[in-house]
C-alpha positions in Angstrom: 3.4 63.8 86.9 2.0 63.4 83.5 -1.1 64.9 82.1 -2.8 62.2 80.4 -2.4 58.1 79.7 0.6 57.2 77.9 0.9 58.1 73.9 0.2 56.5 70.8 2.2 56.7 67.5 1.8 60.2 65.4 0.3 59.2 62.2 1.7 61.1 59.2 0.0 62.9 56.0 -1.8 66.4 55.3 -4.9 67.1 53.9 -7.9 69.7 53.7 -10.9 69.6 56.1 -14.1 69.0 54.7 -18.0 70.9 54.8 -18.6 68.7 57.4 -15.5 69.2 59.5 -15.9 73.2 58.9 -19.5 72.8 60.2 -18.1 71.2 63.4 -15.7 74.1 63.7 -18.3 76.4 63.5 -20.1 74.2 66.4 -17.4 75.7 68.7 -18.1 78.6 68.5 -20.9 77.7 71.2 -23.7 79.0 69.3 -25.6 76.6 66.3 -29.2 77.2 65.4 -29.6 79.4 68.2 -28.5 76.5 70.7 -25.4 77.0 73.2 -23.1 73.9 72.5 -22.1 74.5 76.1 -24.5 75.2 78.9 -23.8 76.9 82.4 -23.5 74.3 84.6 -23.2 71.7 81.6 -19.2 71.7 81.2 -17.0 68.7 82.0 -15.4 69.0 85.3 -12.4 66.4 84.6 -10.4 65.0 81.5 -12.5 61.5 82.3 -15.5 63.8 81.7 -14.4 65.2 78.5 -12.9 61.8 77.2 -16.7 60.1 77.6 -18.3 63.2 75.5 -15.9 63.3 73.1 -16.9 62.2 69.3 -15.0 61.7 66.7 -15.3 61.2 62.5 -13.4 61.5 59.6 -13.8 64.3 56.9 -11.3 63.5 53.9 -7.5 63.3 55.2 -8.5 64.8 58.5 -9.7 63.4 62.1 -12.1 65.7 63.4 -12.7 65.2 67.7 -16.0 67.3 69.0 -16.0 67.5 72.7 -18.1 70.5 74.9 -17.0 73.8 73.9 -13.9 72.7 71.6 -13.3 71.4 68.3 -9.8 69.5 67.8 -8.7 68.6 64.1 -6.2 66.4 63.3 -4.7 66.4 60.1 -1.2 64.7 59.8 1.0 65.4 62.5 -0.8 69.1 63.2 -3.7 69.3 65.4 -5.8 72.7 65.5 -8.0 73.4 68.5 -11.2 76.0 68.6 -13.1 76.8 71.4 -16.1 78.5 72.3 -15.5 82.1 73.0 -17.9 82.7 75.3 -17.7 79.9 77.6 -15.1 82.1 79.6 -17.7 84.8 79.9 -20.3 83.1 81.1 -18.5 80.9 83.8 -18.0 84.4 84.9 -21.3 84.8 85.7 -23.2 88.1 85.1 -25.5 88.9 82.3 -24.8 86.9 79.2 -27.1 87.0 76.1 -26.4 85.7 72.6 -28.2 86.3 69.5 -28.1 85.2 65.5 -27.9 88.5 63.1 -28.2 87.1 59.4 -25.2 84.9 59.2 -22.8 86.2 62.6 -23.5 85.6 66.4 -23.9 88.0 68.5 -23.2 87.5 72.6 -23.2 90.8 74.9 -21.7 90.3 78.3 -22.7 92.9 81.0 -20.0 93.2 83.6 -20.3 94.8 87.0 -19.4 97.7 86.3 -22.1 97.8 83.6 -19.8 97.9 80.7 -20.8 95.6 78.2 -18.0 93.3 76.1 -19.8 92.6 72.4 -18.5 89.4 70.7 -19.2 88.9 66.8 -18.7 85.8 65.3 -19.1 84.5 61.9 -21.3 81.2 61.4 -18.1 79.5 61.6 -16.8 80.3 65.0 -15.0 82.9 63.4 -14.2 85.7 65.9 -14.8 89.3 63.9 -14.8 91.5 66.3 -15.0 92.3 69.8 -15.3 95.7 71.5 -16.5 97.4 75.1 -19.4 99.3 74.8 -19.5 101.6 77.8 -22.8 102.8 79.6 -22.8 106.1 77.7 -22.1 104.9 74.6 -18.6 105.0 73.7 -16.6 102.4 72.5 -13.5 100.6 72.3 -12.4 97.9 70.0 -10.2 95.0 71.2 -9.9 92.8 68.3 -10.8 93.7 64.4 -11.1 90.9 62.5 -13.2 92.0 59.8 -10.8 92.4 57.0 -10.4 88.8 57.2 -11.7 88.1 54.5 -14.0 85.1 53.3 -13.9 81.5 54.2 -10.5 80.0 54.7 -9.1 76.2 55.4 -7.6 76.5 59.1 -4.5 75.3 57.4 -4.3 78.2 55.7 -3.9 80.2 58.9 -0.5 79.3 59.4 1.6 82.1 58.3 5.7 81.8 57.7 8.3 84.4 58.8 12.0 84.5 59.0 13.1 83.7 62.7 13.5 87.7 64.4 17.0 88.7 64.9 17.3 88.6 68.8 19.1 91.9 69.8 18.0 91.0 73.9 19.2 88.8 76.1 17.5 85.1 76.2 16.3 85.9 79.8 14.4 89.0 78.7 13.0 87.7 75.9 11.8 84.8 77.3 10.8 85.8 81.0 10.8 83.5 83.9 7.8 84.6 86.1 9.3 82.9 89.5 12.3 85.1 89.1 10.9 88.7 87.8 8.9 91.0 89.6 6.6 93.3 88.5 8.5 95.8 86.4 10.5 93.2 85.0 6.7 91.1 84.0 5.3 94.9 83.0 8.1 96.1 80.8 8.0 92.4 79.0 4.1 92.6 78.5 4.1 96.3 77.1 7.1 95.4 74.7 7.0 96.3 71.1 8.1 93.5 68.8 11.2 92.7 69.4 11.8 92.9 65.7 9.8 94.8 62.7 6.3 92.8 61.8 5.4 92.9 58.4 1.9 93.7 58.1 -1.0 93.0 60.6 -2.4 89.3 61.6 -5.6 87.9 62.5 -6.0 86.2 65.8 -6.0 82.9 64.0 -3.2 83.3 62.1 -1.6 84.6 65.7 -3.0 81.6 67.7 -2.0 79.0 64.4 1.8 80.5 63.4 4.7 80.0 65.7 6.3 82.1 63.7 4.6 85.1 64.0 4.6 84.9 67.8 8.4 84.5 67.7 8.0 88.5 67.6 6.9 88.9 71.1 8.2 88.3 74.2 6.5 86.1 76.7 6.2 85.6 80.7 6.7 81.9 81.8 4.8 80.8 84.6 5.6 76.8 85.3 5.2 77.4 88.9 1.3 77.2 88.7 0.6 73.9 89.1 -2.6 71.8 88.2 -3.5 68.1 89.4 -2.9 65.1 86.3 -6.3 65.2 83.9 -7.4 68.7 86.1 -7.6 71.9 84.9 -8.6 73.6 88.2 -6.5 75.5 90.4 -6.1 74.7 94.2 -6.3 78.1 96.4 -3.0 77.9 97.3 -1.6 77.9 93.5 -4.0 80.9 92.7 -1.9 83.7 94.8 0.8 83.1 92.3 -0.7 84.7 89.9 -0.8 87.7 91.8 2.2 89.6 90.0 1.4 88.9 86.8 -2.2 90.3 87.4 -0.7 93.4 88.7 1.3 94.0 85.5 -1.5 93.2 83.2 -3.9 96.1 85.1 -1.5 98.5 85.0 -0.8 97.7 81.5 -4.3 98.0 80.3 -5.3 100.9 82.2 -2.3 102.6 80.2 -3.6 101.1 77.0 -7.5 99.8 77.0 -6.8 98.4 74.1 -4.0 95.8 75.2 -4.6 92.2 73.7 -2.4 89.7 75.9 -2.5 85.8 74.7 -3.2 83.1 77.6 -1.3 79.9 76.3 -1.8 76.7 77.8 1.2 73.6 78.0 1.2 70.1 78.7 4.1 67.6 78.6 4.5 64.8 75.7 3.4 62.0 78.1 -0.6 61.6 76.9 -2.5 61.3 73.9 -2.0 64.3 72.0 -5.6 65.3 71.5 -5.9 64.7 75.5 -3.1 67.1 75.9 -4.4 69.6 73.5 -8.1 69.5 75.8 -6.4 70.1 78.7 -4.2 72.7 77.8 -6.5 74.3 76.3 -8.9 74.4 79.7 -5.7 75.3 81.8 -5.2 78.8 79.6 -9.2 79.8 80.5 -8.8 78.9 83.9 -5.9 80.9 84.2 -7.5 83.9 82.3 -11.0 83.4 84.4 -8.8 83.4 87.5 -7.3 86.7 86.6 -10.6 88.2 86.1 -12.5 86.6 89.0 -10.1 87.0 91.5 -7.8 90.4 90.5 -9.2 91.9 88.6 -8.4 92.3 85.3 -10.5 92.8 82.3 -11.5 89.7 80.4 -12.1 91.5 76.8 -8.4 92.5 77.2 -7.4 88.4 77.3 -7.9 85.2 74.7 -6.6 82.2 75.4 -5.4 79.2 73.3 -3.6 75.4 74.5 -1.0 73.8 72.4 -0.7 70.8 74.2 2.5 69.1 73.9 3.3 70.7 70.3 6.1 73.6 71.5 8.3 71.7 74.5 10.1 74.0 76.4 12.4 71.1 77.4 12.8 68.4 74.8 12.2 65.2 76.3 9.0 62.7 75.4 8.8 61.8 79.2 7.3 63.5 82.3 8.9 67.7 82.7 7.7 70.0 85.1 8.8 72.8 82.6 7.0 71.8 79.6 3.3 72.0 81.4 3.1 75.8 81.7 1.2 78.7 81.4 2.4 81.6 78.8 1.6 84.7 78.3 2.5 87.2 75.6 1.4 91.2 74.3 -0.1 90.5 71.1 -1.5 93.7 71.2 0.9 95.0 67.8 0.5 91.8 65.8 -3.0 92.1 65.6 -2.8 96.4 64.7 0.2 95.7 62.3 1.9 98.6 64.3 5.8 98.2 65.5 5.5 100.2 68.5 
């Protein structure tokens, strides 16, 4: 069943993005002037819907596609996709309030348990940092970004690293969740790296670098299965996510500080920046589906969609496999720390 119409040629070529295709990034981020990008209630429902609101320009080499909530860049054959991180807070409802502090944004989501989840954000979308801030006080930081550093072209995200040295069997490294249970999907997400990291990485260079995720292990779940051009889950499909939740809260409630990355998949059948939308949507609805319905804390998850860009199964036509759900500890790649 594929994910999107039928796909055009891959134009070739690199280049830098521009002021004003950094400014458009910085639009993700949901927050510009004071103004949400993407209102409660205001967010596309289908791929049709996102395909009418979708504008695009050119800034030097680079195609730049604004659509609600996300920014996708093309530039050659690599696309890069940010999102508006907050836009899976608020579709969980609660007490949501966002403010500008000199150059960052500031958003404080209230949970129901009264702890509140502080994001910071640069005027670029940036994520700096994001930490719970419990009712009497204390806190705990999830992500720590602000060592970053200044400005930097997304393509300078990408880090390199040597393929790890795989001392584990394919089937452990790479975990089918239809065929693991719990303790099998547990011991995989509270996994070290399965080889030494050499220094600590931002979440974009995490989200951006193939490489650097090579570390970690990852759960597969292809079993979860979403309509063509929909990135909403049917009732029935939502009980498989069950086991997987049940890993993740016992893993976090070991650790408060566990990071895990949601990754969306799509098939090569569809336009590539259609493909990266709707992956993209798939990995929140999957990570506001873990929250809403078992449970599990949603400072503790981020989410990115790849699209078509790492096929499971090598084939340009319609795969079941290749339109998946991933998820991986990122937890050490983001401290630096090899166990």
């Amino acid at each position: 069943m594929p994910d999107a119409p039928p796909a055009q040629p891959r134009a070739s070529g690199s280049g830098r993005i521009g002021p004003a295709g950094a400014a458009a990034l910085g639009a993700a981020a949901g927050a510009v002037g004071g103004f949400l990008l993407t209102r409660p209630g205001a967010e596309p429902r289908s791929l049709d819907a996102v395909q009418r609101e979708r504008r695009e320009f050119r800034d030097r080499d680079a195609l730049v596609y604004q659509e609600p909530g996300r920014t996708i860049v093309r530039d050659g054959d690599r696309y890069f996709l940010r999102h508006d991180e907050n836009e899976r807070f608020r579709a969980l409802g609660g007490d949501v309030r966002s403010e500008r502090r000199g150059d960052q944004f500031v958003t404080v989501y209230r949970g129901r348990d009264g702890d509140e989840i502080v994001t910071v954000t640069d005027a670029e979308g940036n994520l700096i940092r994001r930490f719970r801030r419990a009712r009497d006080g204390g806190e705990v930081v999830i992500i720590d970004n602000s060592y970053r550093g200044g400005r930097r072209a997304y393509v300078d995200e990408v880090v390199v690293l040597p393929p790890p040295p795989m001392r584990i069997p394919r089937e452990r490294y790479i975990v089918d969740a239809a065929e693991a249970d719990e303790r099998l999907i547990y011991d995989t997400l509270t996994a070290p790296p399965v080889a030494p990291i050499p220094r600590r990485f931002t979440l974009d260079e995490i989200r951006s670098s193939p490489d650097v995720r090579a570390y970690t292990r990852s759960v597969d779940l292809d079993t979860v299965n979403f309509d063509t051009g929909s990135w909403t889950l049917a009732p029935d499909q939502v009980q498989k996510l069950s086991v997987l939740a049940k890993a993740l809260n016992r893993a976090i409630q070991r650790n408060a500080s566990e990071v895990y990355l949601v990754e969306g998949h799509t098939d090569a059948v569809g336009q590539p920046v259609d493909n990266l939308s709707l992956s993209d949507r798939r990995a929140q609805s999957v990570a506001e589906i873990l929250t809403r319905d078992f449970g599990v804390p949603p400072e503790n998850l981020t989410t990115q969609g790849y699209g078509e860009q790492y096929l499971k199964v090598q084939t340009q036509g319609p795969e079941r496999r290749n339109r998946r759900v991933v998820v991986r500890r990122i937890t050490n790649l983001l401290s630096g720390q090899n166990q």
